[in-house]
N, C-alpha and C positions, 0 to 999 in steps of 0.2 A: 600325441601332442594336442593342446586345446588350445582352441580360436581364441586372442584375446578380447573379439568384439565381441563376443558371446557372453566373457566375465563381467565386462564391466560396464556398468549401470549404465541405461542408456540416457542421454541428454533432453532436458525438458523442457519442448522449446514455448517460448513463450508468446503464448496469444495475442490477438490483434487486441483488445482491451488492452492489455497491458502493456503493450507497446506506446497503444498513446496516452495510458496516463503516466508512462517514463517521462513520453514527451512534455506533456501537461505541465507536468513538477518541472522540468529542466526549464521550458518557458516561464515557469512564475519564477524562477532563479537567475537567469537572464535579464528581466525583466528590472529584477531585485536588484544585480549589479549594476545596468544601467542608470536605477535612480541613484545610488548612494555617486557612482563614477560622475552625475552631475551634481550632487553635493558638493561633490571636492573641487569644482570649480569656482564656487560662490565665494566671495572674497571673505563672507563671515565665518561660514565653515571651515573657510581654511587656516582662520587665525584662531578659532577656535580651539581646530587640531593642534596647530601651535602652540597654543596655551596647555594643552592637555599631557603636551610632550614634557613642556615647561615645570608644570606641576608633578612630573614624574621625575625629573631629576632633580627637580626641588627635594622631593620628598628622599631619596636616594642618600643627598646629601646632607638632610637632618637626620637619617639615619644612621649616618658614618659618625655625626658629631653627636648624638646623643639627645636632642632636641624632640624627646617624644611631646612637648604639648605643639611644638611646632608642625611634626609628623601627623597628630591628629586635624591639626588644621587645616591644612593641606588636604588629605585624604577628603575632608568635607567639603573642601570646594572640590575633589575630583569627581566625588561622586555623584554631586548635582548636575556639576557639567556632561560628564558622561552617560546618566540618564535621559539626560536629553537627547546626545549623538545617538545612542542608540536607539530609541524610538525614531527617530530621521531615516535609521537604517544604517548607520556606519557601522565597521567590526571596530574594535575597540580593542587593544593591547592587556592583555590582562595587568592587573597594577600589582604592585606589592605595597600594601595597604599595611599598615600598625600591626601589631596583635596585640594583646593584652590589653588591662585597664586600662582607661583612660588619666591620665595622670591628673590630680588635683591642685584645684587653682589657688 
């Protein structure tokens, strides 16, 4: 009969380096939710988000009725506003943005 600590690879523990630059990362991540978690109290970020919500069922709903120059419009105020939140550091909803040509005017 064989040992099975003998078969199976042994565990590779990981050095005092590496432990604190787990730590390190995990701090600037921390650090990272902290600022956004006081974005979302500022009364303008927060209507912001609102607007961002707003603009996503906006757009949902020109898309159910067929309104792609509407759909494109839309999308362009999303995506100025949301370049912004996320340089601030918010996460941001993924969108369901138009596809195709832009429809002519």
């Amino acid at each position: 009969m064989k040992n099975k600590a003998k078969d199976s690879p042994k565990r590779k523990r990981r050095t005092i380096e590496e432990l604190i630059s787990d730590l390190e990362q995990e701090k600037t991540r921390l650090i990272e939710r902290l600022k956004t978690r006081q974005l979302k109290t500022s009364p303008a970020h927060k209507a912001a988000l609102l607007v961002l919500r707003h603009i996503d069922k906006a757009l949902s709903a020109a898309a159910d009725e067929g309104k792609r120059d509407l759909q494109f419009a839309l999308a362009n105020a999303r995506q100025s506003l949301g370049e912004h939140l996320e340089k601030q550091g918010v996460r941001l909803p993924k969108a369901r943005l138009p596809r195709g040509p832009r429809p002519r005017e």
